[in-house]
C-alpha positions in Angstrom: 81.5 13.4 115.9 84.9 14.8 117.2 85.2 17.1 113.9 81.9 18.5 115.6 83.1 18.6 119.1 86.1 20.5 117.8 84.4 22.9 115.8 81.9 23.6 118.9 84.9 24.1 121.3 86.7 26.6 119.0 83.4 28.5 118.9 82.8 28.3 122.5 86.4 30.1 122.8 85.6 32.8 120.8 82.5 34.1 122.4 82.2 36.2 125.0 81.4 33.6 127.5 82.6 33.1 131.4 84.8 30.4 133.2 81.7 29.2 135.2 79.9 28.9 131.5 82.7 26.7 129.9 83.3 25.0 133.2 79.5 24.0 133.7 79.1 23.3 129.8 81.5 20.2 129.8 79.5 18.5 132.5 76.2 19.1 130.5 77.7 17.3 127.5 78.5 14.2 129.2 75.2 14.1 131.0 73.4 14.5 127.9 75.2 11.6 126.2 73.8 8.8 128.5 69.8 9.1 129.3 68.2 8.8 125.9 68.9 5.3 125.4 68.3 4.1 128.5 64.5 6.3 128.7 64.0 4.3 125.1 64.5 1.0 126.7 62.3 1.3 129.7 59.8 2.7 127.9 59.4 0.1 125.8 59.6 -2.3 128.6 56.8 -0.8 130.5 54.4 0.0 127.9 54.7 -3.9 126.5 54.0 -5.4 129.6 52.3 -3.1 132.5 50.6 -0.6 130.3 47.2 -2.3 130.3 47.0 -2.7 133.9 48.2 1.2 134.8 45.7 2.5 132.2 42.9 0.4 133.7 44.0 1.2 137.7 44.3 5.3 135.9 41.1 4.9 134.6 39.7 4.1 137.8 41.0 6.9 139.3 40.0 9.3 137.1 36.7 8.4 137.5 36.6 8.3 141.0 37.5 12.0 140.8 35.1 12.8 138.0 32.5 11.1 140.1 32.9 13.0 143.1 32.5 16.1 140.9 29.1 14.9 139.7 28.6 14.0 143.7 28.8 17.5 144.1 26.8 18.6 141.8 23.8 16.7 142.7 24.7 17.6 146.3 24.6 21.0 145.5 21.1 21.1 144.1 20.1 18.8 147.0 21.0 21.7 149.5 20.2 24.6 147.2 16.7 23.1 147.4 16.4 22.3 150.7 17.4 26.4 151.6 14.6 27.5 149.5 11.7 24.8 150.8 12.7 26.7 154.4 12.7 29.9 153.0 9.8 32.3 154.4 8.0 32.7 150.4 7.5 29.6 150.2 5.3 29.6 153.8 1.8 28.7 154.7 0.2 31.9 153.6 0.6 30.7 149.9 -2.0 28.1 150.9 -4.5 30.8 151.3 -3.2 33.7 149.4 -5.0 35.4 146.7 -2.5 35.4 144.3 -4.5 37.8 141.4 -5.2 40.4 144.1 -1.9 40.2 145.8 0.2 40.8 142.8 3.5 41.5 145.0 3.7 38.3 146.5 3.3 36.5 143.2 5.7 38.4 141.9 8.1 37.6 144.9 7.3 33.9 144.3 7.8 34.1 140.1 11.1 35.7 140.8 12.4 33.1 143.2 11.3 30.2 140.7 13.6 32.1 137.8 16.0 32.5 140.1 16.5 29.1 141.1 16.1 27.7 137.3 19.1 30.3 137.0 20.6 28.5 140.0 22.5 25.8 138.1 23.1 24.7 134.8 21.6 21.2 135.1 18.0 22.7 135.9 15.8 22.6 133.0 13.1 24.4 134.7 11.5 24.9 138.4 7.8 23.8 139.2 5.6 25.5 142.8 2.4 23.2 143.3 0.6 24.4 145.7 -2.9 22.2 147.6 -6.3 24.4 148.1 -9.5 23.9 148.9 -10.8 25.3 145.5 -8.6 25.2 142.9 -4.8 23.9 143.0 -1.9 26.2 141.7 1.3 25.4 139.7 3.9 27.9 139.2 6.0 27.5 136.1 7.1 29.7 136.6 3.8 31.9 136.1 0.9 30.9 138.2 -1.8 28.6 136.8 -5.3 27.0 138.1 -5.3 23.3 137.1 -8.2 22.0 135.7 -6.8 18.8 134.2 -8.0 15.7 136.3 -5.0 13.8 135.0 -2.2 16.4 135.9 -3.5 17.0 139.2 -3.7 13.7 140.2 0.1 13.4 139.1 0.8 16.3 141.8 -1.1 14.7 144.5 0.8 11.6 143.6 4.0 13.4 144.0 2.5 15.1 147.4 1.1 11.7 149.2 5.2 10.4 149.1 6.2 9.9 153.0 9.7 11.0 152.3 9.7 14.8 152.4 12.6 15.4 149.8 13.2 13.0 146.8 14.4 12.2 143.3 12.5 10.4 140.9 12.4 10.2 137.0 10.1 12.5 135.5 7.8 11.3 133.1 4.9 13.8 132.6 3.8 14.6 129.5 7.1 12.6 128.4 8.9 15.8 127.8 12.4 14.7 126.5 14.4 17.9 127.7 13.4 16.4 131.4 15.8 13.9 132.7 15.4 13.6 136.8 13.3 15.3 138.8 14.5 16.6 142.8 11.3 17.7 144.7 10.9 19.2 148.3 7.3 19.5 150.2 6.9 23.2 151.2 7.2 24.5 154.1 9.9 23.0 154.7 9.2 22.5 158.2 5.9 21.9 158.4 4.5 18.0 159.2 1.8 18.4 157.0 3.2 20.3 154.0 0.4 21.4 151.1 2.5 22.1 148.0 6.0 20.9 146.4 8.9 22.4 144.8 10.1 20.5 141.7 13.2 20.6 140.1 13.4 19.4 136.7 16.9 18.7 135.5 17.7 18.6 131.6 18.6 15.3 130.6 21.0 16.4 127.6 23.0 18.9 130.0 22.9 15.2 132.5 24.4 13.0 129.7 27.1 15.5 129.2 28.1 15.4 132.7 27.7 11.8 133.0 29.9 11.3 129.8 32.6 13.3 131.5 33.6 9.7 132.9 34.2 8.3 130.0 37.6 10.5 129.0 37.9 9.7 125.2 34.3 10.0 124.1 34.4 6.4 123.3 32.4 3.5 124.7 29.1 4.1 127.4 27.9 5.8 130.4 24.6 5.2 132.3 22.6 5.4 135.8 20.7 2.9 137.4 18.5 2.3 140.8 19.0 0.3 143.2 16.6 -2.2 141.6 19.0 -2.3 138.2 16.4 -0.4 136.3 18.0 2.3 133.8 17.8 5.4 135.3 19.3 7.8 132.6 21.2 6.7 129.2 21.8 8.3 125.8 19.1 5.5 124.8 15.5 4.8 126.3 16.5 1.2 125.8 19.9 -1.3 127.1 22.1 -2.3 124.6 23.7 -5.1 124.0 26.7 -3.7 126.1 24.8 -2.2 128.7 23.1 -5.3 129.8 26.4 -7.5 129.9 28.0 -4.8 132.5 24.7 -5.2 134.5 24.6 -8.7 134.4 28.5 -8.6 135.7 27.7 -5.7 138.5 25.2 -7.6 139.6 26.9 -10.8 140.1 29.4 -9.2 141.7 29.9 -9.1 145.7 31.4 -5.5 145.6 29.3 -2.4 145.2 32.4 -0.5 143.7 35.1 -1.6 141.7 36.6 -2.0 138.4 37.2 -4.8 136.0 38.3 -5.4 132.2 35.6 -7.2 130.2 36.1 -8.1 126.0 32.7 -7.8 124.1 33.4 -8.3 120.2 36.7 -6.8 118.9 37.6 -4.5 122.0 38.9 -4.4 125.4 36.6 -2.7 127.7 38.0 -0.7 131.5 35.0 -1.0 133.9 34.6 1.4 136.4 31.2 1.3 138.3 30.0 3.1 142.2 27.4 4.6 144.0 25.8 7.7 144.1 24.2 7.7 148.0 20.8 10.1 147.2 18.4 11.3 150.0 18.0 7.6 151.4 18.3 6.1 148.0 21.3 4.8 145.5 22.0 5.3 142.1 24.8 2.8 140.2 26.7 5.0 138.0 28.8 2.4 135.2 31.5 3.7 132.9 32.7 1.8 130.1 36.0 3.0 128.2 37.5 1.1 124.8 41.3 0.7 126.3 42.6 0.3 122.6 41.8 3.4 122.5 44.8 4.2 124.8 47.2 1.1 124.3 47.8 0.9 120.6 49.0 4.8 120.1 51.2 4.1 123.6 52.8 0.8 122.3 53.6 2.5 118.6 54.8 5.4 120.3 56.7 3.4 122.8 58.6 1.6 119.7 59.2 4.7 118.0 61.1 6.3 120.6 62.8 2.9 120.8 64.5 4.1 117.4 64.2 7.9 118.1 66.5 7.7 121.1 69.0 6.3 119.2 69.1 8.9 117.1 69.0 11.5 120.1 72.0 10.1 121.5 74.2 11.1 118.3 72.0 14.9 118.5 72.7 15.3 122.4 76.4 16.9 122.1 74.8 19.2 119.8 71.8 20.1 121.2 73.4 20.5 124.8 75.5 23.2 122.8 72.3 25.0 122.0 70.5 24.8 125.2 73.5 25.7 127.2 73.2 28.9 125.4 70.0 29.5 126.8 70.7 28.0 130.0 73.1 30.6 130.4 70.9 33.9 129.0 69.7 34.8 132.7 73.4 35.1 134.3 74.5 37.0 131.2 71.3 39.2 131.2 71.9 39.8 135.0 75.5 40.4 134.3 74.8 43.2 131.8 72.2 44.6 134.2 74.8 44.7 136.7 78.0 46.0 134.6 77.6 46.4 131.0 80.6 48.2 130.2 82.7 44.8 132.1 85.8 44.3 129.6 86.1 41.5 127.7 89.5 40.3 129.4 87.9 40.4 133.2 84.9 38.1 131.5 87.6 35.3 130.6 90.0 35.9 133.7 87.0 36.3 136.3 83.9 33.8 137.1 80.8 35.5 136.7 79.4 34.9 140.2 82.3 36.0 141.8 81.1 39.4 140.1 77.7 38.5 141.2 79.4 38.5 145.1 80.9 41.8 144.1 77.9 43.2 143.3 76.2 41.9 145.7 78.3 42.9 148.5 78.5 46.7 147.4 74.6 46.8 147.2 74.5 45.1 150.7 76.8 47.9 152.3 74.5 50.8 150.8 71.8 48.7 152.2 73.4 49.2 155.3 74.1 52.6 154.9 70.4 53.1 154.3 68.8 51.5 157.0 71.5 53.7 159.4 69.8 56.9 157.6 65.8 55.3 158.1 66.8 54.5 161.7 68.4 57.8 162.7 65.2 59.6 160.7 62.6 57.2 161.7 61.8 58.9 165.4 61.2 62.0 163.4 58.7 60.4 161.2 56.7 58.8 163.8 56.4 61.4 165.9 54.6 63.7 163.0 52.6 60.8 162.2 51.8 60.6 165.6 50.9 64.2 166.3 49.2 64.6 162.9 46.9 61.7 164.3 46.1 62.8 167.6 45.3 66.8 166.3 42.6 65.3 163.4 45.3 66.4 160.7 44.8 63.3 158.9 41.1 61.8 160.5 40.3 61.5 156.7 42.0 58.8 156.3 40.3 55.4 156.4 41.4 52.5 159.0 43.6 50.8 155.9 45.2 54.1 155.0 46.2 54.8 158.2 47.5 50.8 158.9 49.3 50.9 155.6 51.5 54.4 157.1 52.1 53.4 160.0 53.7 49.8 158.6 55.4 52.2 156.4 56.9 53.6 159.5 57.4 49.7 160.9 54.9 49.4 163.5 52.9 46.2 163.5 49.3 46.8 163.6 46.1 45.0 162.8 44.9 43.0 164.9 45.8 44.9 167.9 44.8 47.2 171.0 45.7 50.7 171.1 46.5 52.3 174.5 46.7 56.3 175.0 48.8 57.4 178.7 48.7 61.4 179.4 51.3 62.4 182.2 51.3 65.8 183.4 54.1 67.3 185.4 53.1 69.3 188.9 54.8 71.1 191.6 57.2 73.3 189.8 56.4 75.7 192.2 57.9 74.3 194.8 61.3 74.6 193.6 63.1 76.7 195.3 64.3 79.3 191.9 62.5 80.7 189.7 61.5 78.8 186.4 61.5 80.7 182.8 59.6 79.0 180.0 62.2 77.8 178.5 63.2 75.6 181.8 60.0 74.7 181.6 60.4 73.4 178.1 63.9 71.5 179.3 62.0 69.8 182.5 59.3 68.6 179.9 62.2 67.3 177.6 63.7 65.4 180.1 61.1 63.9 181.4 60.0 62.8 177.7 63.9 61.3 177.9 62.9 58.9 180.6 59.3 58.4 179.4 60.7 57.4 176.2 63.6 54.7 177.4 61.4 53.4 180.3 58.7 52.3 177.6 60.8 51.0 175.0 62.1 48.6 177.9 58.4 47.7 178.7 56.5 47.5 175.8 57.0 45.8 172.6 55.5 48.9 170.8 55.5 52.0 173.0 56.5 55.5 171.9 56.4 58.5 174.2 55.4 62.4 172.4 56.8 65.5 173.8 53.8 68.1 174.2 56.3 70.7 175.5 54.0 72.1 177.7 54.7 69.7 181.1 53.1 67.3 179.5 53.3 64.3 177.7 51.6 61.6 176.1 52.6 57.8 175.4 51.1 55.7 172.9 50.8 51.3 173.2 50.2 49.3 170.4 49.7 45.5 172.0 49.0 42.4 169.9 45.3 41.0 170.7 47.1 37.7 171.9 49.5 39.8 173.9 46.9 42.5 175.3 49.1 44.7 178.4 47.6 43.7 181.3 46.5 46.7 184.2 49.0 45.8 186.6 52.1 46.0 184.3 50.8 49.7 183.4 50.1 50.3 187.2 53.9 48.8 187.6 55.1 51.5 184.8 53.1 54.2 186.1 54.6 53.7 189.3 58.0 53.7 188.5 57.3 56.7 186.5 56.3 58.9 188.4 59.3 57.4 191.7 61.7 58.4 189.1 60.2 62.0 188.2 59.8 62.3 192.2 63.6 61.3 192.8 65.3 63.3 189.7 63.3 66.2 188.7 61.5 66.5 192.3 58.0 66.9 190.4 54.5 65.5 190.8 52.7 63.2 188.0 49.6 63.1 187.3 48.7 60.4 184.7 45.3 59.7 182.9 45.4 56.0 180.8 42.4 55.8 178.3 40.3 53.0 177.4 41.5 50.1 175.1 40.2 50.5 171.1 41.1 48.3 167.9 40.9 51.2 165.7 43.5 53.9 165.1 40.6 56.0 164.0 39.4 56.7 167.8 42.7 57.3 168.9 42.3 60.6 168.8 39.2 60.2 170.6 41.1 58.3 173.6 43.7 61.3 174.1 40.5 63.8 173.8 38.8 61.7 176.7 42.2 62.2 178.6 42.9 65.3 177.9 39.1 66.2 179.3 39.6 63.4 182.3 42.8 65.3 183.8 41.1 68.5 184.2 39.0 66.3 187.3 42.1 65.1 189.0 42.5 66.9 192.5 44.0 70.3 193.0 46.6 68.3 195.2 50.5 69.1 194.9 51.1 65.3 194.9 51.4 62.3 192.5 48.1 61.2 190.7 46.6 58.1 188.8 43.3 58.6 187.1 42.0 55.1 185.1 39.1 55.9 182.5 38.0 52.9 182.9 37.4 53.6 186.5 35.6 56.5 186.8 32.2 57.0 187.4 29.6 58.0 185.2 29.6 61.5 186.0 33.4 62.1 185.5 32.7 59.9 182.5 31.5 61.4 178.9 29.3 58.0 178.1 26.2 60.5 179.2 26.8 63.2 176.6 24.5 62.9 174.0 27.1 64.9 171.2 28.4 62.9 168.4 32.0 64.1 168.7 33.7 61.5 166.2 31.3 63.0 163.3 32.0 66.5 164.0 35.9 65.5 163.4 34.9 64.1 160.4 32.9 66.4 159.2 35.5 69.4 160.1 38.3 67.2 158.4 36.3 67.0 155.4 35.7 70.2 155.0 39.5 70.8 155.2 39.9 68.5 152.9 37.9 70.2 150.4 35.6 67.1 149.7 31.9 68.3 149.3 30.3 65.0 149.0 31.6 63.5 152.1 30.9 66.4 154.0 26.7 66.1 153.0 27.1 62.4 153.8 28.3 63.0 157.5 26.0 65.7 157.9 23.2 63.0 157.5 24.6 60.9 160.1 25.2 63.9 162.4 21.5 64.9 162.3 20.1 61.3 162.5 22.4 60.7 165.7 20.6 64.6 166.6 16.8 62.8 165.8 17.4 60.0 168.4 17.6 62.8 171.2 15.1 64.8 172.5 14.1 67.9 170.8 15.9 70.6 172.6 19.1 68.4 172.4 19.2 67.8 168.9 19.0 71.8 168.5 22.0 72.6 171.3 24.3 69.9 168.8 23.2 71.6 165.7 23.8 74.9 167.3 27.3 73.8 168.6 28.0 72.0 165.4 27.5 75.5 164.0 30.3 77.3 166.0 32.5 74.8 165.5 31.9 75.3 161.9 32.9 78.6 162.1 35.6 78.6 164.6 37.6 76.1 161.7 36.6 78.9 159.0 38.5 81.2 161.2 41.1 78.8 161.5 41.4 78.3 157.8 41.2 82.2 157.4 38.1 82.7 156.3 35.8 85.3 157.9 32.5 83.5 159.0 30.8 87.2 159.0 32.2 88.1 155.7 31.6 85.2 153.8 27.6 84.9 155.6 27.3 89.1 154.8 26.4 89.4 158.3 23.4 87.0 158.5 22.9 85.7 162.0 23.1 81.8 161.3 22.0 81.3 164.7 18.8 82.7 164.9 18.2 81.4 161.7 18.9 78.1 162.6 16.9 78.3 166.0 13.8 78.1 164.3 14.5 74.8 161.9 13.0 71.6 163.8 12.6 69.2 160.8 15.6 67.2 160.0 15.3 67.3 156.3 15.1 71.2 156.3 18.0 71.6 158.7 20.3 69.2 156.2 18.9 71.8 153.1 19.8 75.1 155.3 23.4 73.6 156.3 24.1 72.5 152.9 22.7 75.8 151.1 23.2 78.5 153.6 26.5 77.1 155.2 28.8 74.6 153.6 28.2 76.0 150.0 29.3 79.4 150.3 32.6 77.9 152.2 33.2 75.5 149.5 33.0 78.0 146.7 35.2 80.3 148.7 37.7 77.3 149.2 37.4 76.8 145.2 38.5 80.2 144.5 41.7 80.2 146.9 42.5 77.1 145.9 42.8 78.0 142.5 45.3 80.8 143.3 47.1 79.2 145.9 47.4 76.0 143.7 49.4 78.0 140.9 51.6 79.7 142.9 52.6 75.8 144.5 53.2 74.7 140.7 55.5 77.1 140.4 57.0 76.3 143.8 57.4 72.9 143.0 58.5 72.8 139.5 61.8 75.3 140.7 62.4 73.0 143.4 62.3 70.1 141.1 65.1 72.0 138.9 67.3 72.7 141.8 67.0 69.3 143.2 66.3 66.9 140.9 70.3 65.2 141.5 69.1 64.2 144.7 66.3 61.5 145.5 62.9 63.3 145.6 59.7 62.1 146.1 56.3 63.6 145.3 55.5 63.1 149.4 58.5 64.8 150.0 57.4 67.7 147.4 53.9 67.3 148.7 55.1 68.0 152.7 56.8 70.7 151.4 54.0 73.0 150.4 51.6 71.5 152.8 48.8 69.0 151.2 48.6 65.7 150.8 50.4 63.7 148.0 47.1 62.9 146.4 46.3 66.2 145.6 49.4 67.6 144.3 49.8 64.5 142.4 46.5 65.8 140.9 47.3 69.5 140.7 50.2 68.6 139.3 49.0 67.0 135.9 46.5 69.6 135.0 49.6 72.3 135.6 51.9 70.0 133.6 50.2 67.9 131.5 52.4 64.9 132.9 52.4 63.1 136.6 55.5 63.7 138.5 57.5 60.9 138.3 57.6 61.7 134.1 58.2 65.0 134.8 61.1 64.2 136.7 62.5 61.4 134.6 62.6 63.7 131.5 64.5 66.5 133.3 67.2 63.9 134.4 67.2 62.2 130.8 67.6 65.7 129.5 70.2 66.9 131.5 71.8 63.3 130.8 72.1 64.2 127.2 73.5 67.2 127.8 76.4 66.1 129.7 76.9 62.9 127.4 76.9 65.5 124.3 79.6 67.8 126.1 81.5 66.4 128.6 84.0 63.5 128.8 82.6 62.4 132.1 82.1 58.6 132.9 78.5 57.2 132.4 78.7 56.0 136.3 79.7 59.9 137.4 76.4 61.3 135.3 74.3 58.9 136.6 75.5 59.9 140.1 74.9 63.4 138.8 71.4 63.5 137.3 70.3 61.6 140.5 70.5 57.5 138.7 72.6 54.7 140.1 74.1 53.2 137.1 72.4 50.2 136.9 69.1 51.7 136.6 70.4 54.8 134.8 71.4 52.4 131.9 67.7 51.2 131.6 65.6 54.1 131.7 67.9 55.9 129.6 67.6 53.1 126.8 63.6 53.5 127.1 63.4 57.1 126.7 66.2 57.3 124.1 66.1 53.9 122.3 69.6 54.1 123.0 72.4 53.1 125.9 74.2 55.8 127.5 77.3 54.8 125.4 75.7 54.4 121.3 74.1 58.0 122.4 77.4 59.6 123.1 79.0 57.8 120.0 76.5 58.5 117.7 76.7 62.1 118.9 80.4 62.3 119.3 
């Protein structure tokens, strides 16, 4: 033994371990030199002398879970059941109905019968009786008259029962597949019902989940009444068994409980309940050999007895081995972390005190980082913010503009959105002459105090700069923290004391409605931007409430579905056809709501709005139509389906094919744009929303525009220009590996990775093998 500790120890020196390896590798030796013996003894102990009442109080338990399961499951047909004896096919027109001539409603009531057999496993098939005057019906599931004097009087049977919903054993016909039966009068709420839905569970599919209590497959399961009458068993008849653990139940004073009971050569565990059906109670009795369990336990339990001496002389040398692997996720991580570390620093420094190192220089560039995002993040937030109140981005959806706007750290969700416009008056009334551009600096510094006053009043408020003596601030309150009235009265008025005192200007200041959805915002600082055009012609402060104005300074009254123009306008930006047709649809069912002459004036001003973005997007309207006047055209359409055919055919595809062929030409000359500044930047850290911001589209689209130029996505693009230019200075220059990481645009640690998976080499075999 201390030849082999000797010869482990000199090993131990000679590979490139740590000190916190070595150090932590003498403690696991002695710990592993102690337990094995002692585990031996107990368990020999314990499995001599408790084992058969822990098996027996395990046993129990089991069941008691397994039961519940099978609870369950009975419960669960109980209910499904019960929802379809209420449900509205199963009414009191079946009573009457002719089922031949009415073929849909026999149909309806075939397919709910195969769709409850489909229900659950356990149902073996689903009978409908149904009472009449003439001739009574059974569905199963196909409808049939019965003439049978026998069968029907085995229905009525089954329909004179007071109790409404019931099980019973099935024995018509003595069908064998049929184990219990669950019926339900229909309708389910009527007091005299005239037919019954029955529910015919497989006895086979039964046994196998009654057998599910007895874990080892070994011994018997069965279910009685309340009356000690067999219920279901795998035999029509009691066994020998059987009746002994009925004889015992029923002497006994408990309806639950377990016991141990010897019949011939074994050792029976006894587990027994109650199932509590509809009113009734089923005895469920599980009966499991323990021998079974004991004898391979107690042989085991011996075994290890001698096993764990012979552990005690393996553990030194095992421990050897494990520490090994013990120890593979600190080397791993220090590889990750420095894989060119020297072999002296490994034996003169502990590894986590380069862990600390590490960690401590990643930590400072965190630092560094998050000064960058917070000097940068104003910037972001205010295009976002801009973008989202001029419809730049209304294509979005309500996640995709959540997820952005977490990107940017604001908390959204569940919260209110709040939109204040302030406008500054009375620059007249200085006493020099203003320029435009003093203008612009009286704007800026009131969005100076706009901005610090909100930050100190709102958890999430952000003031915009409209540079036109005016200026908007957006609130984003938590639904549990919703900004009362008077705290934005409070603001407002110290506002606009503050412009008074400093600037000696006028406010006046417009606060929207509340929404929950940052899709509407835009529709809040439209509403404000129209609400401010009503405020008095007054040189003098100003506080206009939306939520206060009446009706007729309100837009509730116009009958012009503003939020799907936007949409519709933004998808047509957007180039996507098929959302365009869709919102189209909604735009002239909102239109067939409204009177006639209404409906045309929205068509007719959806129309110039149409147009006016064509302009916008530089498209001629007259050009591209060859002179056609759309108006009068479209004066004379009055159905809604012909108006949707003439605005998809006369209007929207000549755009979209005219969009197709720019797009074309503009998209190549972008490649071309991007891929040079890809060349020219790729040292620094480019993204393809960076790349996408600079030519103007969304990150989607030249993500897609990009692989059909290429062939490749972006990020493989860029990866294989780095790894190439990698090479390059690995094949010709001495430089460290750190510096070209640095200079292909890597930090080492990751450098060293994705180098090795697009090379099959490190850094350092690549400039060996090529040196």
């Amino acid at each position: 033994m201390i030849s082999s500790m000797k010869v482990m120890w000199s090993k131990l020196e000679s590979q490139p371990k740590g000190v916190f390896y070595r150090n932590s590798l003498v403690y696991i030796l002695l710990a592993a030199s102690i337990p094995g013996f002692m585990i031996g003894l107990l368990v020999y102990h314990f499995a001599t002398n408790q084992l058969q009442d822990d098996i027996s109080d395990l046993h129990y338990q089991q069941i008691n879970e397994r039961v519940q399961n099978i609870d369950d499951q009975f419960s669960y047909l109980e209910m499904g059941l019960s929802n379809w004896a209420f449900n509205p096919t199963f009414g009191y027109r079946l009573q009457t109905l002719d089922f031949v001539y009415y073929f849909q409603e026999t149909w309806d009531v075939t397919k709910s019968l195969v769709v409850m057999e489909g229900s659950h496993s356990l149902i073996n098939n689903v009978e409908l009786y149904i009472e009449r005057e003439q001739q009574p019906i059974l569905f199963k599931t196909e409808f049939y008259h019965l003439y049978d004097k026998n069968t029907i009087d085995y229905y009525k049977q089954i329909l004179q029962q007071e109790k409404r919903m019931f099980w019973m054993q099935d024995q018509q016909m003595g069908d064998s597949k049929n184990g219990l039966t669950l019926l339900h009068k229909i309708p389910g709420e009527s007091p005299i019902p005239f037919g019954v839905l029955i529910v015919k569970l497989d006895k086979e599919k039964l046994m196998n989940l009654l057998k599910t209590m007895t874990p080892y497959n070994e011994g018997t399961t069965f279910l009685l009444d309340k009356n000690y009458e067999l219920m279901l068993s795998d035999s029509s008849e009691l066994d020998p068994l059987q009746e002994k653990l009925i004889e015992h139940i029923k002497t006994s004073e408990q309806t639950t409980g377990q016991f141990v009971t010897d019949y011939g050569k074994e050792s029976y565990s006894v587990s027994y309940g109650v199932f509590k059906r509809l009113a009734d109670e089923w005895i469920y009795v599980s009966a499991s050999p323990m021998t079974l369990i004991t004898t391979p336990v107690v042989t085991f339990s011996k075994s290890l007895l001698w096993i764990s001496a012979f552990s005690l002389i393996t553990a030194l040398l095992l421990a050897f081995v494990v520490s090994n692997t013990m120890y593979s996720p600190i080397q791993k991580l220090l590889n990750q972390i420095d894989p060119e570390r020297r072999q002296a620093d490994r034996k003169r420094k502990n590894e986590f005190q380069t862990i600390r190192e590490h960690w401590t220089n990643i930590s400072t560039k965190s630092a560094e980082l998050e000064q960058k995002i917070e000097t940068t993040l104003p910037i972001l937030r205010n295009t976002f913010l801009m973008q989202l109140l001029q419809g730049h981005i209304g294509n979005l959806s309500e996640q995709d503009l959540e997820r952005r706007m977490r990107s940017l750290y604001w908390e959204v969700g569940t919260h209110h959105y709040t939109f204040v416009h302030i406008y500054l008056t009375g620059l007249h009334r200085i006493d020099q002459p203003m320029t435009p551009n003093d203008e612009r600096l009286m704007t800026f510094a009131a969005y100076n105090m706009a901005q610090e006053m909100v930050s100190a009043q709102f958890n999430q408020g952000y003031a915009l700069n409209f540079h036109d003596l005016s200026l908007g601030i957006f609130i984003i309150e938590a639904n549990d923290k919703i900004v009362q009235n008077e705290q934005l009265q409070q603001f407002c008025e110290r506002y606009t004391h503050t412009i008074n005192e400093l600037l000696r200007l006028q406010v006046s200041i417009t606060i929207s409605r509340k929404t929950e959805e940052l899709r509407k915002v835009r529709n809040l600082y439209m509403e404000v931007e129209r609400a401010a055009s009503y405020r008095q012609f007054l040189n003098q402060n100003q506080l206009i409430w939306m939520e206060d104005l009446p009706k007729e300074f309100t837009f509730d009254d116009i009958d012009y579905p503003f939020d799907v123009e936007l949409e519709i306008l933004q998808a047509m930006r957007s180039g996507n056809r098929e959302q365009v047709l869709e919102l189209l649809r909604r735009f002239i069912e909102a239109g067939s709501m409204q009177k006639e002459h209404v409906a045309q004036q929205n068509m007719l001003q959806l129309l110039g709005s149409i147009q006016h973005m064509m302009l916008q997007s530089g498209i001629n309207p007259i050009k591209l139509f060859h002179g056609e006047n759309l108006y009068r055209q479209l004066s004379h359409i009055r159905d809604p389906k012909k108006l949707l055919r003439w605005m998809r055919d006369i209007v929207i595809r000549p755009y979209f094919d005219e969009l197709e062929n720019r797009v074309n030409a503009q998209q190549k000359g972008m490649m071309t744009q991007i891929i040079a500044y890809i060349h020219e930047h790729y040292k620094q850290d480019i993204s393809l929303d960076q790349c996408a911001d600079l030519v103007g589209v969304n990150s989607y689209t030249l993500s897609k525009w990009f692989k059909q130029a290429s062939g490749v996505n972006f990020i493989d693009y860029l990866t294989e220009l780095r790894i190439k230019k990698a090479q390059e200075l690995l094949r010709s220059t001495d430089m460290l590996i750190n510096d070209i990481a640095q200079e292909v645009g890597y930090q080492q640690r990751y450098f060293n990775r994705i180098f090795k998976k697009h090379v099959g080499v490190t850094p350092s075999e690549y400039r060996s093998s090529t040196g």
